[in-house]
N, C-alpha and C positions, 0 to 999 in steps of 0.2 A: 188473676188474669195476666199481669203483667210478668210472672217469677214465671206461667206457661209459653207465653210468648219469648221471653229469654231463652228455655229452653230450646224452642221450637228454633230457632238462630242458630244457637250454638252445635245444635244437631245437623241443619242444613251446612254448615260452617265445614264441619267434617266430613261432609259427603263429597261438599265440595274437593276441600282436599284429599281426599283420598281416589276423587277420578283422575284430579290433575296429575296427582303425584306431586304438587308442593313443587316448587323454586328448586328448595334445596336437594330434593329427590333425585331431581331431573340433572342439574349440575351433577349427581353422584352417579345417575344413568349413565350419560354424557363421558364421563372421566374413566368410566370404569369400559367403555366403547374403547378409548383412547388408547384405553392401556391394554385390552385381548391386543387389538390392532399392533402394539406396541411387540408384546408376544407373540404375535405371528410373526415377526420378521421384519416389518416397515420399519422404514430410517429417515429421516428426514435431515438434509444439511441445509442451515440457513451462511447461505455465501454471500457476504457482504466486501463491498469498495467505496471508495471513497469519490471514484471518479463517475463520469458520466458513463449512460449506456452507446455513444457513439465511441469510447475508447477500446482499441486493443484491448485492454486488461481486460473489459467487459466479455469482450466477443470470445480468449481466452477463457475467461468464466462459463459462457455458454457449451467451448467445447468439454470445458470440465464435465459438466450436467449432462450431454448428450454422451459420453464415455461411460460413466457410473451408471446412469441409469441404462443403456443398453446392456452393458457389462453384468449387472445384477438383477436381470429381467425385472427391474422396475422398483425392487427389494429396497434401496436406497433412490428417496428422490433426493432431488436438491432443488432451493427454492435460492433466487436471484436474486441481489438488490443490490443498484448503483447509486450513485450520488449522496454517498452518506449518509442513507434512508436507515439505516442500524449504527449510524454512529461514525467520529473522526477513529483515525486510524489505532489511536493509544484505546480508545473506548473501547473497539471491537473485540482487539487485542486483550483487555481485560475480560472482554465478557468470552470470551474465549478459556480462559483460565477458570472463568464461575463457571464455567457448561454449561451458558446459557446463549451460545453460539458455537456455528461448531467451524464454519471456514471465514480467515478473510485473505487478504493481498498485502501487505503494508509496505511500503520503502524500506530499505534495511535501516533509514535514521531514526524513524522512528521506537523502531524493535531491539535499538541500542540500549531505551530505557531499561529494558528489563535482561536485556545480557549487553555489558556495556563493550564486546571482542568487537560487536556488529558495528561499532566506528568505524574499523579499518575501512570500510565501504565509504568515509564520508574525505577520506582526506586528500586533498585537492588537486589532481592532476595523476590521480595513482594510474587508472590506465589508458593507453597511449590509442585505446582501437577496441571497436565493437569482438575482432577478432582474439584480439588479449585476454578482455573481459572473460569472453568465454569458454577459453582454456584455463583460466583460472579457479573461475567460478565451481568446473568441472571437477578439479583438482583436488587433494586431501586437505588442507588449510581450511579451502569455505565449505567443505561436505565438513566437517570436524566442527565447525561453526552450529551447523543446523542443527548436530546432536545436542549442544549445550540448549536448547529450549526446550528441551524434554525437561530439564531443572525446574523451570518455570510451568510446567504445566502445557506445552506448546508441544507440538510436532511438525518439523520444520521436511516439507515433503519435498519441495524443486521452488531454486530459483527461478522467475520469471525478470521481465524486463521494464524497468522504467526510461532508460536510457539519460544520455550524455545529458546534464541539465545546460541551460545555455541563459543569458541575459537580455533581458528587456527593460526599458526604460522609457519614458516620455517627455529627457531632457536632452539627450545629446547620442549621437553615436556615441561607440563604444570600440575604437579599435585599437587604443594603447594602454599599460597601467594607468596614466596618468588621467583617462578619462572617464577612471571610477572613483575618483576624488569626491568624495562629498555626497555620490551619491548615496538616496536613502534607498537600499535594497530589502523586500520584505526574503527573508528567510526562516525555514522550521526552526521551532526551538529542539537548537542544538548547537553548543557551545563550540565546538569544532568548525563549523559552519561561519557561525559568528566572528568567531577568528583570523581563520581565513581571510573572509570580505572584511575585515577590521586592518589587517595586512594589506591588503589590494589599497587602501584607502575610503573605500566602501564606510557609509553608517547604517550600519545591518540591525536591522528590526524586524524580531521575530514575531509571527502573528497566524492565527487558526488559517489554515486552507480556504474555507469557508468566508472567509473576513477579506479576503485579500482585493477581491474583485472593485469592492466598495473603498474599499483601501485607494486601490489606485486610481481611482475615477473619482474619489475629493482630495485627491493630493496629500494623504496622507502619507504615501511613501511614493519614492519615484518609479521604482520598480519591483521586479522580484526573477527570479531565475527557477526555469523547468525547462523538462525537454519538448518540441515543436509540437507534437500531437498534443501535452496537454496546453501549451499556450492557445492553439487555437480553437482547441473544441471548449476549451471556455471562454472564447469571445475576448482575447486580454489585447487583440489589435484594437479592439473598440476604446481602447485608453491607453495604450502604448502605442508611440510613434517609432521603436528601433530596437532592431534584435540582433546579437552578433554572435557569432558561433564560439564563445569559450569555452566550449565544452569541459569547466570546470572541475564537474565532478561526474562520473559515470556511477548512477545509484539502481540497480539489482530491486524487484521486489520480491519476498519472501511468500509461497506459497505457504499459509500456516491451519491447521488443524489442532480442536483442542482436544489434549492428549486424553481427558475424560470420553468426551467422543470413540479416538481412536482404539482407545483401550477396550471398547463397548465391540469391537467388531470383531468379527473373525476373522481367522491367521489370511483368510482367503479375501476377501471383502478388502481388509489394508491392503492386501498385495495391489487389489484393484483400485484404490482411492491414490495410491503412487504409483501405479503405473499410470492414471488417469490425470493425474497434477505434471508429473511429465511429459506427456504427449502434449496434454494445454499449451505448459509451457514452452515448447517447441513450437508451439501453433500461433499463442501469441507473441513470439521473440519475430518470427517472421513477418509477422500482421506490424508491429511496430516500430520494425525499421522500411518496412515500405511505407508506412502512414508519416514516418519522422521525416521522408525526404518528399514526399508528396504538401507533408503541412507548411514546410519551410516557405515552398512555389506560394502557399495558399497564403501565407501570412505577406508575402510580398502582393499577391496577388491585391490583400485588402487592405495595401499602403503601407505597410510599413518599410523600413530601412533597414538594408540588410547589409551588417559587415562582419568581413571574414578577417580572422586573426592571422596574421604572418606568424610563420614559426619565433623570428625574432623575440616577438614580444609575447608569443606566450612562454618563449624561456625566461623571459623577465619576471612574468606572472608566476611561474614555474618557483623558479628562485626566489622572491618575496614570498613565500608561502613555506619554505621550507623551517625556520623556526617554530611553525603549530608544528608539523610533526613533529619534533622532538620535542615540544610542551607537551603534546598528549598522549606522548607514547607509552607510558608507565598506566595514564590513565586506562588507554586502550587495553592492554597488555603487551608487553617489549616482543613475546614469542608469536603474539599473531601478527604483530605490525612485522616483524622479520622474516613469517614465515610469506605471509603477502607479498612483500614485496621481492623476495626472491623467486617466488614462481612468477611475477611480471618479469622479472630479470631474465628466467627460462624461458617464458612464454614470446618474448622477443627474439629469441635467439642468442642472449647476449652472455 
């Protein structure tokens, strides 16, 4: 009785499974949906930032998405995501290389890691004007630049913008060298950077994006330096009392695509994915130089102290800053720091 009733189990047992189709079947249904779909044509980019969804970069990212997908009747989506929901800027960057993303945004300092030319962008006072920037940027020198991450597995489509970073603190104004003595500024790790504010007099502490907020609000470090839109769309008046315009360093972000991706697509479809990272980035260079002069108002608006730098003293700052570059020139490469700064030299007129 009992050796019939096992049986009687183990038969029901199978019938079951065989209506369900099993866990595993189904997963294998599933996958194998995923992949016709894949074979029809569907594309999918997952576009990741680092910033929030009220930033330019972002709104930039949207026009990305509404380009490509009108562009490719729908052939390619693209799927959104801000605030670091896929990862800091080095992470995405990698997972960009594995093909297991396919867009992100990064600052050029970060993207130094892996082609170390991308310094030239960090060294301190290189251009004098949003208008220099981008005759520059334009120019053979930084287009010559974007090809080198093809090396690395990247595809370097259009500059976009992070703009002129500038200084905040919640110990003192900030309007001569001598009033960055001591401070603890939080800074990217990036040794150029470090330098730099080690020059100014600065005690430069590098620390995650992510970290920094909490940083400043237990007095871990006294400050840290970005451009207006992102001081204020992260709420960094809520623990900074003084911001002043040093427009230190003017830092470029990198529209980037991984080359596995790119490679994936027809001759037609890239022409579309760079015309579409251009237009963006036209879309958002405009969006955040109106938001950069709009958030300044806003961050006075919600108390803080605002000082402006006389030319004076930022040829001071200027001049104290000049031995990093010629410490890191070799490191950077001697022909792209050269070739840099002579197109700032043209691009002024000079």
């Amino acid at each position: 009785m009992k050796k019939l009733m096992s049986l009687l189990a183990v038969s029901l047992l199978a019938v079951l499974l065989v209506a369900c189709g099993g866990d595993d079947n189904a997963n294998e249904g599933q996958n194998g949906e995923n992949e016709s779909a894949s074979e029809g044509g569907e594309k999918i980019i997952r576009a990741g930032i680092g910033l929030n969804q009220n930033h330019p970069q972002y709104k930039g990212l949207l026009k990305f998405k509404e380009i490509v997908e009108e562009e490719t009747d729908g052939e390619i989506t693209v799927e959104t995501y801000h605030s670091g929901q896929l990862g800091d800027d080095r992470t995405m960057t990698e997972a960009l290389q594995l093909g297991t993303q396919e867009v992100t945004v990064p600052s050029t300092a970060p993207i130094a890691n892996f082609v170390p030319e991308f310094s030239v962008f960090d060294i301190p006072f290189l251009f004098p004007s949003e208008e220099v920037a981008d005759e520059v940027l334009a120019g053979d020198v930084a287009q010559d630049l974007l090809k080198k991450l093809e090396e690395k597995d990247l595809v370097g489509l259009a500059y976009w913008e992070n703009g002129f970073r500038d200084l905040t603190n919640s110990e003192r104004p900030v309007e001569t060298i001598e009033d960055f003595d001591g401070l603890k500024i939080r800074t990217m790790e990036n040794d150029l950077h470090l330098a730099a504010f080690e020059e100014l007099g600065a005690n430069p502490t590098p620390m995650a994006f992510t970290e920094l907020f909490t940083a400043m609000q237990q007095g871990t470090v006294d400050g840290q330096e970005n451009p207006y839109a992102t001081i204020y769309l992260e709420n960094y008046f809520e623990v900074q009392d003084y911001v002043s315009d040093t427009h230190h360093v003017y830092s470029p972000f990198v529209f980037l695509m991984s080359k596995e991706f790119y490679d994936g697509l027809s001759e037609e479809e890239q022409q579309i994915v760079r015309d579409a990272a251009k237009e963006a980035g036209e879309h958002q260079i405009k969006l955040n130089r109106e938001a950069n002069a709009e958030y300044l108002e806003k961050l006075v608006d919600e108390g803080m102290e605002f000082s402006e730098i006389s030319d004076e003293e930022r040829q001071k700052m200027v001049d104290a800053v000049q031995p990093v570059i010629e410490d890191f020139k070799d490191d950077i490469g001697a022909e792209t720091v050269d070739g840099i700064m002579e197109a700032v030299e043209q691009a002024q007129g000079e």
